[in-house]
N, C-alpha and C positions, 0 to 999 in steps of 0.2 A: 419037636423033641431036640435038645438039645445033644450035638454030636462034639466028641471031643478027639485029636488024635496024639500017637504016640503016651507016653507015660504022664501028662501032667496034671494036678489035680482037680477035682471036677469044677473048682470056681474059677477055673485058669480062663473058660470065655466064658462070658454070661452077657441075656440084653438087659439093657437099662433104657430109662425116662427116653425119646427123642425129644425133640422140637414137637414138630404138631402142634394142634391146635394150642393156641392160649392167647385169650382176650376176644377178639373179631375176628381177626386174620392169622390162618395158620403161615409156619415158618419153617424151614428145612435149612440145618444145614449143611446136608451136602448139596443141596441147590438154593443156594438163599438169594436167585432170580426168582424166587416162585414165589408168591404171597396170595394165594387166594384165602376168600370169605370164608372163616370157622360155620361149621356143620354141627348143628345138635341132631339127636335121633330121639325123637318123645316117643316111638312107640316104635321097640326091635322088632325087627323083621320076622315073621311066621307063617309058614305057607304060601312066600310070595313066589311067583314066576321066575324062572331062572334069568340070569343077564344083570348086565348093571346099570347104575341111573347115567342118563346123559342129562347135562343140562348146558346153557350157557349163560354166566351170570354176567351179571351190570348193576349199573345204579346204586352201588353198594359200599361194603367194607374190603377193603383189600384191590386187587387187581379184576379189569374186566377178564376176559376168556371162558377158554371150552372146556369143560370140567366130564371127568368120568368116576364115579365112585361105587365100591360095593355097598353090598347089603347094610353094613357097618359103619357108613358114611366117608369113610376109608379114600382117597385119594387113590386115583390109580396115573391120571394124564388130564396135567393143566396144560393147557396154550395158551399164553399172556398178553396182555395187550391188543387182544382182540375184540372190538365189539360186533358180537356175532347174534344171530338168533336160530331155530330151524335147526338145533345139532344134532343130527342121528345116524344113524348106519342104515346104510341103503345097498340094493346089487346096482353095481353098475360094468357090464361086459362079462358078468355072471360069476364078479368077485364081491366080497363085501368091502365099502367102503363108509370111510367118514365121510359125511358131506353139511354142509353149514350155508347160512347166506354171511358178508362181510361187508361193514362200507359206515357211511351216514348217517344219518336220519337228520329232515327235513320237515316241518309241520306233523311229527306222529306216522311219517311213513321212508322206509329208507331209498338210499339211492350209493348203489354196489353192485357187487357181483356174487357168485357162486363159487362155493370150492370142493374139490371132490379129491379123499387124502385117501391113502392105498393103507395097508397096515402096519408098515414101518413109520405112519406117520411124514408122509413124503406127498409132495403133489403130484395127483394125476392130471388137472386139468381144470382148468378155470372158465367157470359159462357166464356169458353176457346176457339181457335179454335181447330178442329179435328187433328187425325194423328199428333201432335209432334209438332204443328206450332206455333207462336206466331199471335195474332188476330193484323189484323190490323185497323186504326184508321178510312178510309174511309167509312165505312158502316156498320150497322147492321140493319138488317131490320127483323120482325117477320112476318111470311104468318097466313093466317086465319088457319093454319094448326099446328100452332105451332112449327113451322120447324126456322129457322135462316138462314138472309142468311148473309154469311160477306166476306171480302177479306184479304189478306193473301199479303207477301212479301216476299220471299224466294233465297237468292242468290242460282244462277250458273252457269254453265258454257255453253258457245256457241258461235257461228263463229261472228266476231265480223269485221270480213272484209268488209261486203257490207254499211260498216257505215266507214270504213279506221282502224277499229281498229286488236286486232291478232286473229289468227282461233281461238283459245281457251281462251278468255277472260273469265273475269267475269261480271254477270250483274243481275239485281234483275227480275223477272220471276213476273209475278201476278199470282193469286191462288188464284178461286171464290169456295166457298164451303156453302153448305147448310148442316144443322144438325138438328139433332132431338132434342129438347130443355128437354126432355124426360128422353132421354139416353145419347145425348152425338154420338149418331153414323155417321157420317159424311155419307150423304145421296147423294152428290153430289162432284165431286172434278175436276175442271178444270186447266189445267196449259196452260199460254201463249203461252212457248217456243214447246211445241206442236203441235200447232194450228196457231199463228203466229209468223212470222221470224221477226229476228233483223231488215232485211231491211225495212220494214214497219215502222219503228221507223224515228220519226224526229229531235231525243235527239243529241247531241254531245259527243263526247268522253267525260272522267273525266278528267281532268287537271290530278288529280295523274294516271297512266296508271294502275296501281294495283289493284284500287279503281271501285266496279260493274258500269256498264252501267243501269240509271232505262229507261231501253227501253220500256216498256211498258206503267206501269205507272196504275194501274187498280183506277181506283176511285167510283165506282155503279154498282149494281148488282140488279135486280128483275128477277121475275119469268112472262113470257108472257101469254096472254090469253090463250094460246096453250097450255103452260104446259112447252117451253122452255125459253131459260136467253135471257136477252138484259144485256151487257155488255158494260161498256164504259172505254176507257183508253185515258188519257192524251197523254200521249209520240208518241201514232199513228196517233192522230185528228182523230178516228173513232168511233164509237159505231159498235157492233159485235150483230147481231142473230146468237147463240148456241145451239145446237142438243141436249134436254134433254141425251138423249141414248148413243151417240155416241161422242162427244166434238164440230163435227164439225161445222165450222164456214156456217153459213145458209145465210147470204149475211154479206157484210160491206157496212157501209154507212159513209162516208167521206175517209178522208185518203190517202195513194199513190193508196191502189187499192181496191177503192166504187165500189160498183154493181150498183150503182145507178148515174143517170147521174145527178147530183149537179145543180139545178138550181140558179139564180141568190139570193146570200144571204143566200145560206144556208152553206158554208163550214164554221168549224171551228176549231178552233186553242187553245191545252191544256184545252180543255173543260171538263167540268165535270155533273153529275147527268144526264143521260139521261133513258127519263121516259113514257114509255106506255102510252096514255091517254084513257077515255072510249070513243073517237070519233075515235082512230083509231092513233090521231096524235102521235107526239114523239115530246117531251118539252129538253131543255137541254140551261145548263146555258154556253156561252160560253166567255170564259176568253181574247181571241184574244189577248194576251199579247206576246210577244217573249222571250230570242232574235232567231228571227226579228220577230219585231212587226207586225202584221195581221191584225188589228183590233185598231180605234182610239177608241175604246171604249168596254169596254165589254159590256154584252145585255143576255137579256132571247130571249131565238126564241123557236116559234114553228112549227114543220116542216110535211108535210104530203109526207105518199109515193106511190105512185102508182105502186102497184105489178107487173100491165101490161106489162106500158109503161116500169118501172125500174126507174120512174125520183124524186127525191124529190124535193117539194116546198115550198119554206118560206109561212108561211101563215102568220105570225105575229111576232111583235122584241120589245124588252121593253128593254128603254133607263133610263138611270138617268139625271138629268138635269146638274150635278157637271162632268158629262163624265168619272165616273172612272174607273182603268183600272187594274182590278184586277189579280194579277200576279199566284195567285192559287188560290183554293177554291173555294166555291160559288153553289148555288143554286135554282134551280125555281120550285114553288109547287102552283101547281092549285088547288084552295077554292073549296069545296062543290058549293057555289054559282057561280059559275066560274072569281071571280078574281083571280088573279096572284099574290103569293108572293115571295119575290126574298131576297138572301143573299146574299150578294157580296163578302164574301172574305177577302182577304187581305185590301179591303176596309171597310171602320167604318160604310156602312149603313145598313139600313135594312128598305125595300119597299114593299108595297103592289099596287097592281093596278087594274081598272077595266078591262075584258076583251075586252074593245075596246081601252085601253092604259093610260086609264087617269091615273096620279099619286094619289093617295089617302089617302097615307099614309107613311112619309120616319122619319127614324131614323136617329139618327149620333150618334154615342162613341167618348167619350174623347179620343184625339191623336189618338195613331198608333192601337188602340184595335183593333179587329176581331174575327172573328167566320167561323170556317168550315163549318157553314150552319147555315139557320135557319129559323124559321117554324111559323105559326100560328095554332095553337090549342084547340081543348076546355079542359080543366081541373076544377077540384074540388079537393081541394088540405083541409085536416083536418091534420093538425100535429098532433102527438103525444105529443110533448113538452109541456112546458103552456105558455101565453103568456108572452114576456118578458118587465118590466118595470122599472124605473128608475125615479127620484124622486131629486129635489133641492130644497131648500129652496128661499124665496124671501125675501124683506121688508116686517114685520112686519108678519101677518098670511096669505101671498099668500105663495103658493108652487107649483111649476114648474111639472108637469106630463109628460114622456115620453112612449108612449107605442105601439108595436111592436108584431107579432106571424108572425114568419117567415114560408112561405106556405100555411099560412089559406088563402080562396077565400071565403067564406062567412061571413065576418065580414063586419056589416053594423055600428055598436055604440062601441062607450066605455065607458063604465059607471063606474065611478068615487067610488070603496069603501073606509071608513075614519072607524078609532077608537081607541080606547088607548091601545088595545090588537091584535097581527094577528088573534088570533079567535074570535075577536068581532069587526069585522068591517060593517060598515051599507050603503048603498046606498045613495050619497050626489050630483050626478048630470051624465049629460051625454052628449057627444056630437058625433057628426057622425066621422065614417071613412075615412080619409084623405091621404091615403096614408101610404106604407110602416112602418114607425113611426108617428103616430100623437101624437100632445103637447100641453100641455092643461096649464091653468091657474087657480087655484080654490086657495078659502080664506078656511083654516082650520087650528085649533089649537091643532089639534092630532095625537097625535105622529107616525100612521102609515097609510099608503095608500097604495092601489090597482088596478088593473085595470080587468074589466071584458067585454069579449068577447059578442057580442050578434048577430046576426039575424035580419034580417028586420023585423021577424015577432015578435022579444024580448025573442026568447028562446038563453038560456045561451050557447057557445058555449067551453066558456074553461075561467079561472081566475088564472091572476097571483099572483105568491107569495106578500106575506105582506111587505113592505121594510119600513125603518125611510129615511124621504130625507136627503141630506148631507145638511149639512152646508154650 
């Protein structure tokens, strides 16, 4: 609702057109260091989970980094020039934080570290992995324990015959490991080539013959109600139960060799995140990409097992309407309310659904963009910074208002300050929060302007510097 003060007429502020989105990449300018990927919305949000999208894009239009948007598509908090993956909101010391992987990537698997940001957007602390490793990009997850769990990449050496290649080839290993966020002490440490053989692997040789085998392929890691891992890898089509104690493999489910007799719809192919639920089921996004192809389509499935029998069953499968087929990546996270949301991947969207399938909410990126995952969340995000704004001149005494606080989630107004000094500027109108950057129109003849943050309830939330508009 538009607020107006003292006597002047009611078109004295009003907003108009921003930047935002136009062509691939949106533009701002009160921050026009920001350039992320344009967002369409094919299908507005209805009945979805409260929280907003996390994502972190790449490969794309515009600028890599960690993006957070509402319902709306809406821009809340870009971080630029970062190639990230794994971006969500986690407890860590029983606060909410941001946390992300950063760094590399190396043959399809990265080589970085960890980051764990407080709600100002500020760092709290950067995790390595254990034992000499480099962290990799698939996973970082924090237990209510404060422990870490993440995965690892590690060339070496192993018989590489029951795939045609030599006894002593090379190939990349997975390494799930949990740590004390604490200390630092590596609390847990599994290796693939251990536990499982090359021949379990569906990968092909490398074209260069020198060049590792990623026979494995580890992609998710949690901790089971038990107190053991569920592990999933790419490169075998399987998810593994793992023996806190001992390493060993406690059943396989998919793969050359399931414990479980596969029922109709549940095998799959290069899949990834596979995930405990509290009814007992296992969630996991699967990719069914090749070469050869598996699957006309990738699909979130949920799957149940029955210890008894040994037999798993699709219980449910969530489709896109565009069929797309995503050739890595990708994601399924069950809402508190029990809807479904889903990241596709190498694909530009991002879905949520009801638990009985309905679509309710899809995204699309400009071009080739994507995201190793991506999440819906609740946050409250207070920058540090102040808010950012930007200032033009019009005909005659209009002057153009742009204004922006990258990561504030409680900004409802922006009220309009004017005066002929930065430390004497006086309250001259207001209008609501419109997004990302909102842009205002107001008549004034003094020489400087500002912009201030407010609350729905009108307490001040943060105020930007005093600028002179340009010319």
């Amino acid at each position: 609702m538009l607020g107006v003060v003292g006597c002047k007429p009611p078109d004295w502020i009003s907003t108009i057109a921003s930047s935002g989105q136009g062509g691939t990449t949106q533009s701002f300018r009160s921050r026009p260091d920001l350039r992320p990927p344009a967002v369409g919305v094919n299908v507005p949000a209805h009945d979805v989970a409260p929280g907003y999208v996390f994502v972190a894009v790449k490969k794309g239009e515009g600028q890599d980094g960690l993006m957070i948007m509402d319902d709306e598509g809406r821009l809340v908090w870009f971080s630029r020039d970062r190639y990230a993956t794994d971006f969500k909101v986690q407890s860590y010391r029983g606060e909410p934080v941001l946390t992300w992987w950063q760094g590399g990537v190396v043959a399809g698997h990265g080589v970085g570290e960890y980051m764990i940001f407080d709600d100002s957007y500020h760092e709290v602390a950067r995790v390595r992995a254990g034992n000499g490793y480099k962290g990799d990009l698939h996973e970082f997850s924090i237990t209510p324990q404060d422990t870490a769990l993440l995965t690892i990449y590690n060339e070496a050496r192993a018989d590489l015959s029951p795939i045609g290649g030599q006894s002593d080839g090379l190939v990349w290993e997975g390494i799930a490991q949990e740590l004390d966020l604490e200390t630092g002490e590596v609390l847990f440490e599994w290796h693939s080539l251990d536990h499982v053989g090359v021949g379990e692997s569906y990968r092909q040789l490398e074209k260069d013959p020198e060049g590792p085998v990623d026979y494995f392929h580890i992609n998710s890691i949690e901790v089971e109600p038990d107190g053991n891992f569920l592990i999933d890898a790419k490169g075998t089509y399987a998810v593994y139960k793992v023996d806190r104690e001992t390493g060993e493999v406690l059943w396989r489910l998919g793969g050359k060799k399931s414990d479980f007799e596969m029922g109709e719809g549940t095998r799959t192919a290069l899949q990834h995140d596979a995930r405990r639920q509290k009814d007992g089921t296992i969630t996991i996004f699967d990719n069914g990409a090749g070469p050869p192809k598996v699957h006309e389509q990738s699909r979130g499935i949920v799957v149940d097992l029955d210890m008894d029998s040994m037999k798993a069953t699709l219980v449910k499968e969530y489709t896109h309407p565009a069929k797309p087929l995503s050739t890595s990546q990708g994601n399924l996270q069950v809402l508190p309310n029990g809807n479904v949301f889903i990241g596709w991947g190498t694909e530009p969207f991002t879905s949520e659904y009801s638990k009985e399938g309905e679509l309710l909410f899809d995204l699309e990126f400009a071009g080739a963009t994507q995201s190793y995952r991506a999440f819906r969340l609740p946050w409250s995000g207070r920058p540090a910074e102040d808010p950012a704004v930007a200032a033009r001149k019009g005909k005659g005494d209009k002057v153009r208002i742009y204004a922006s606080w990258n990561g504030a989630t409680g900004v409802a107004t922006w009220r309009v300050l004017a005066g002929s000094e930065p430390g004497r500027l006086e309250p001259v109108g207001s209008v609501s929060w419109e997004g990302f950057e909102t842009a205002m129109a107001i008549r004034t003849e003094e020489p400087y302007v500002a912009v201030r943050a407010e609350n729905d309830s009108g307490r001040i939330l943060g105020t930007s510097r005093a600028v002179r508009p340009a010319g």
